[in-house]
N, C-alpha and C positions, 0 to 999 in steps of 0.2 A: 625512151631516152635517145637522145643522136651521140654515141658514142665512137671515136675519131682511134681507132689501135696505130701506136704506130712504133715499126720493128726495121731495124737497120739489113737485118737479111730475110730471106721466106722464102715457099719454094718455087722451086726446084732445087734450091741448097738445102739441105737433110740435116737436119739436128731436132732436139728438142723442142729446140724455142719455135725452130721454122714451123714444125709439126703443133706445137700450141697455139698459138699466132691463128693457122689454118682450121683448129678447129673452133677455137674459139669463138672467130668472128663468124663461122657458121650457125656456133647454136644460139650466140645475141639476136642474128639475122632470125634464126627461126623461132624465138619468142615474141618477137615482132620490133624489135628494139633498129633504128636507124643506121647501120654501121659504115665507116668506111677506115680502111686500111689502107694505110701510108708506107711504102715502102721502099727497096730498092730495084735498079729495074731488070726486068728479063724478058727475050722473047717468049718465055710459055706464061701462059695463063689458067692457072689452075681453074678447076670449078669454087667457085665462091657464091654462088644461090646467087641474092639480091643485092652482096655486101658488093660495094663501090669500091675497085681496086686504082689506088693510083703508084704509078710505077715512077723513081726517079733516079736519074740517073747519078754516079759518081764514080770515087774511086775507092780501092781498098789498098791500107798501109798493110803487109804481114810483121807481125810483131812476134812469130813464132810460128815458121814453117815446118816444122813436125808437129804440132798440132793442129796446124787448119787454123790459126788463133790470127786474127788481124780486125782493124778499125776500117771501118767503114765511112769516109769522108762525102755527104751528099749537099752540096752547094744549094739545090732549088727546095732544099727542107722549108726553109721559113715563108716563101712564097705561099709553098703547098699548105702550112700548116694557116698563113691567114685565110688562104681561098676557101677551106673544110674545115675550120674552126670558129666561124665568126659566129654560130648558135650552138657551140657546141656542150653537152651538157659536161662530158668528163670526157677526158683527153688520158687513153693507157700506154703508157710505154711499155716496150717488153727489153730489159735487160739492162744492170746497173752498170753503168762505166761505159756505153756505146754515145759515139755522139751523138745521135738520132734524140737518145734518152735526154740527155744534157738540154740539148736544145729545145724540145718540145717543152723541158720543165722550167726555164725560162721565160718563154713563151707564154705558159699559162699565168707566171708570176704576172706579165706585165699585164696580160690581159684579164688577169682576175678568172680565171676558168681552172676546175679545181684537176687537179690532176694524179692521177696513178702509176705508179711503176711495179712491174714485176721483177722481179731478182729471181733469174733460172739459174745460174751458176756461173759465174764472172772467175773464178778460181782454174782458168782453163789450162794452165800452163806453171810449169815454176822456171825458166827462164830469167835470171837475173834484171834482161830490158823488159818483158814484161811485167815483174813484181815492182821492179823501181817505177815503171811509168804508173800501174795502178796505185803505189803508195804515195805520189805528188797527185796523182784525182784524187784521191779519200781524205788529201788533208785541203783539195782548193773546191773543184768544179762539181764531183761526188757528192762531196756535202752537202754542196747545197740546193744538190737535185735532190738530195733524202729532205732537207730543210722544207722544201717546197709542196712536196707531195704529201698529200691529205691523207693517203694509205698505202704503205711499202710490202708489197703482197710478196711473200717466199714461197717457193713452189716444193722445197726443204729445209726440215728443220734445223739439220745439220748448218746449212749456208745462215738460215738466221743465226745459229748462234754465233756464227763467224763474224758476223754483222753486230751483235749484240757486243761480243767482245772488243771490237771496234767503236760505238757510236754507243753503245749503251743501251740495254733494254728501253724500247720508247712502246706508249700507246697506240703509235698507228702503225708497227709493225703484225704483219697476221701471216698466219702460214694457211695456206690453199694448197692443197698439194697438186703434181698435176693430175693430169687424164687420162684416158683413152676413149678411142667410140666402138662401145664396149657392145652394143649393139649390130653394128659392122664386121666385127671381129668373131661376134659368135654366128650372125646370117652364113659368114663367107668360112669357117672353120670347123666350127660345130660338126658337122654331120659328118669331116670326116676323121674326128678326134678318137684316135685307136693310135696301138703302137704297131704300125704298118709295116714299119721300116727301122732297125738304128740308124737314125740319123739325127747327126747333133749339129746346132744351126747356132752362129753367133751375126747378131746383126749389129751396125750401128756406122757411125760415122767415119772417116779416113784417117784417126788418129793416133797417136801412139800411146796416149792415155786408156787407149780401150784395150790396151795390152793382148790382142791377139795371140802372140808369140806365146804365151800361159798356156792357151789352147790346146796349138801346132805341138807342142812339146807334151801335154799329156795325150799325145790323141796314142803314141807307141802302147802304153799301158791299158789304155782301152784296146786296145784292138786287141793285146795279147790278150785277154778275157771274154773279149767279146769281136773274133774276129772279122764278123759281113759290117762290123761300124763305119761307117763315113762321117766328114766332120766338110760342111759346109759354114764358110766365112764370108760374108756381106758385107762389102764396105771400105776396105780397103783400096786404093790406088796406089797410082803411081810408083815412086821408091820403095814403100813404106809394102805395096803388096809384092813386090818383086823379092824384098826381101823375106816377107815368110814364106814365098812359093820356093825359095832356095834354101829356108829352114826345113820345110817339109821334104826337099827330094833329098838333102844330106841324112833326116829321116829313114828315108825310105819309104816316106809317108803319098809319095805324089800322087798314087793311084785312089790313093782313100782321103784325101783333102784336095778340098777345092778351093781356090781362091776367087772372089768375084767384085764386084764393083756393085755399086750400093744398087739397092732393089727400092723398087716403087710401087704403090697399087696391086693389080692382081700379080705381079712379079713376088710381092713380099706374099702374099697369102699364098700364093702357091708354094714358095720354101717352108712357109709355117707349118701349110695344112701335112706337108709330108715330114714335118720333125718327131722326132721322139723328144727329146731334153732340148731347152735354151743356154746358152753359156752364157755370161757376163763375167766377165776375168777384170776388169778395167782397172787400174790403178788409182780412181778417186771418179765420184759420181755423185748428182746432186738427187733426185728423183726420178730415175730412167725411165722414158717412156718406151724402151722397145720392152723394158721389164712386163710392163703391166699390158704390152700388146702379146706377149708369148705368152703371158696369165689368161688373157682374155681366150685366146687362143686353143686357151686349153696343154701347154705344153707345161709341165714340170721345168722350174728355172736353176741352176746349179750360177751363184753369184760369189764372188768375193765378199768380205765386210767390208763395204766402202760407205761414206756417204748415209744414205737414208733407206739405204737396202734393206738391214735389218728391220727397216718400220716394214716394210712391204711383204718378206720371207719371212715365215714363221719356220725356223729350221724343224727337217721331216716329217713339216706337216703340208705348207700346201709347196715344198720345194727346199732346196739342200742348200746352206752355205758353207764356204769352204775356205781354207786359208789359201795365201798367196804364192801356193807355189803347186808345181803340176802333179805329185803324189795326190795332195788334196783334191784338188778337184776331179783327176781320173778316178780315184774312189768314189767320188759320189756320181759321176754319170756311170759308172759300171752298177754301183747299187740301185738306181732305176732304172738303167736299160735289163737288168736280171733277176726283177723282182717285179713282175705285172700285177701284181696286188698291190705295191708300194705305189706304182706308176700312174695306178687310177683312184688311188688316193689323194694321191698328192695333185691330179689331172682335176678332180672335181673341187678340191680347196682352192688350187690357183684360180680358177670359173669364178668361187662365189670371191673369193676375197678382190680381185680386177673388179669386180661389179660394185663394189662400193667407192672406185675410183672410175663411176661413169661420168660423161659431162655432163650427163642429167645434174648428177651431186656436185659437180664439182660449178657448174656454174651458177648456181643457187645462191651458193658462199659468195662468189666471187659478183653479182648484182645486189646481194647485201653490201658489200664494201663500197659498190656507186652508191648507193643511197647514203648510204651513212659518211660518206664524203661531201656528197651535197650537202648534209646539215651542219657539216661541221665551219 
């Protein structure tokens, strides 16, 4: 099939979507499938094998600067999309409510070429300008990119049902959840998966939804129990990291928390391969994939109930959840940092259960959905 992805950000911007996007169009490319990915632009050029990258350029509105949350405005999309879609067999979008999405699913309207959308989590913010602007799209331009699309793919069940209760249980909505390259993760971790070191690792984007400051605040309780702990945080910038490194020193925490700016490639593997516990404290999450790369990893995950966690955390078996406040979760990373029997229990449950979210599985699902688009 010549299949056309296309995603309003990717990387070198770190999220979810950018990190699905990336691999995605990897493992179409390496079943032999046509691909090209439409996007926005940057000077780095990731590796992408044989997929055809086209970079363009525009602007971004922020619609909520504490959370990284803004529209993405790219002028030469429809250009792009005639020049790489005039044989195109399915045309994917990655994300509900991006212009990118909007416009692609128009696009295929006029032109008769069946199309797809993914829905990673558009719920990014509660911002009064952002819920009022997403609630004028779900009742105009929303709709009718859900109207248009052949298959409205959830990466979470939780987000479906937000959607369901919105627009109503429909036939072509399916949940996919997402990935990891579970493969990757065990070549570059595996071997050196032991509890080396306490060290507790929270990875993920620069936002204040991933509630850091949960962390910074149990890390005193851990220490008092387990005092050589360190607590390493990825991802953070700007105001938002200034301000937990000024939570941690009113702490007393500064010697034993670090603060860092988001990790990449062998950056992230090397903080991984030296963690003992994963944190995820976040205040709302659709299907985390640093989740299922700490799993893959081998690292025991100590999360909140958010989101579609609970599908993924089998509480003390392959990893601990915890309620939403720091008592909670210092208990549970003290219970596997001083419990090595609990730790390599729960180390080899998080291995197998990551492995049934490989892209091997998960893009299976998701080239059943081309097809069965095409026929419809």
């Amino acid at each position: 099939m010549k299949i056309v992805l296309v995603s309003s950000s990717f990387l070198p911007e770190l999220g979810g979507r950018e990190i699905y996007t990336y691999h995605l169009a990897r493992e179409l490319e390496r079943r032999g499938h046509d691909v090209t990915l439409v996007t926005n632009t940057s000077d780095q050029k990731p590796d992408l094998g044989g997929v055809e990258l086209v970079r363009l350029r525009g602007f971004s509105l922020f619609l909520d600067r504490n959370r990284q949350v803004r529209q993405r405005i790219v002028f030469p999309l429809l250009r792009a999309l005639k020049d790489k879609c005039k044989d195109a067999d399915i045309v994917h979008a990655q994300e509900y409510g991006s212009y990118s999405t909007d416009v692609s699913a128009l696009f295929c309207k006029i032109l008769n070429i069946p199309f797809v959308v993914t829905v990673h989590n558009p719920f990014l913010s509660n911002s009064s300008l952002f819920r009022a602007l997403l609630l004028s799209h779900t009742k105009t331009v929303g709709h009718l990119a859900l109207r248009i699309a052949k298959k409205v793919i959830f990466v979470s069940r939780s987000i479906q049902s937000a959607f369901e209760r919105i627009f109503g249980a429909q036939e072509k909505f399916a949940f996919v959840p997402n990935a990891v390259d579970w493969e990757l993760f065990q070549s570059r971790c595996s071997s050196s998966r032991s509890m080396k070191e306490n060290i507790v690792v929270s990875l993920g984007r620069s936002s204040r939804m991933k509630n850091y400051e949960l962390l910074v605040s149990a890390m005193p309780s851990v220490i008092e129990d387990v005092p050589d702990c360190r607590c390493l945080i990825a991802g953070p910038q700007g105001d938002y990291a200034h301000q937990l490194r000024n939570l941690a020193h009113g702490l007393g925490l500064s010697p034993s928390v670090k603060i860092i700016g988001p990790q990449v490639g062998m950056e992230k593997f090397n903080i991984l391969s030296r963690a003992s516990v994963f944190a995820l404290c976040s205040k709302a999450e659709a299907f985390p994939t640093t989740l299922l790369e700490a799993m893959a990893a081998g690292i025991p995950p100590v999360a909140t109930n958010v989101g579609d966690i609970p599908q993924i955390i089998k509480d003390e078996i392959n990893g601990f959840i915890c309620q939403m406040n720091a008592a909670s979760l210092a208990r549970r990373i003290v219970d596997l940092l001083k419990d090595r029997a609990l730790w390599n229990r729960a180390s080899d449950s998080a291995v197998r259960t990551s492995q049934l979210f490989s892209w091997h599985h998960v893009a299976d699902s998701l080239v059943r959905h081309y097809h069965h688009s095409l026929a419809v």
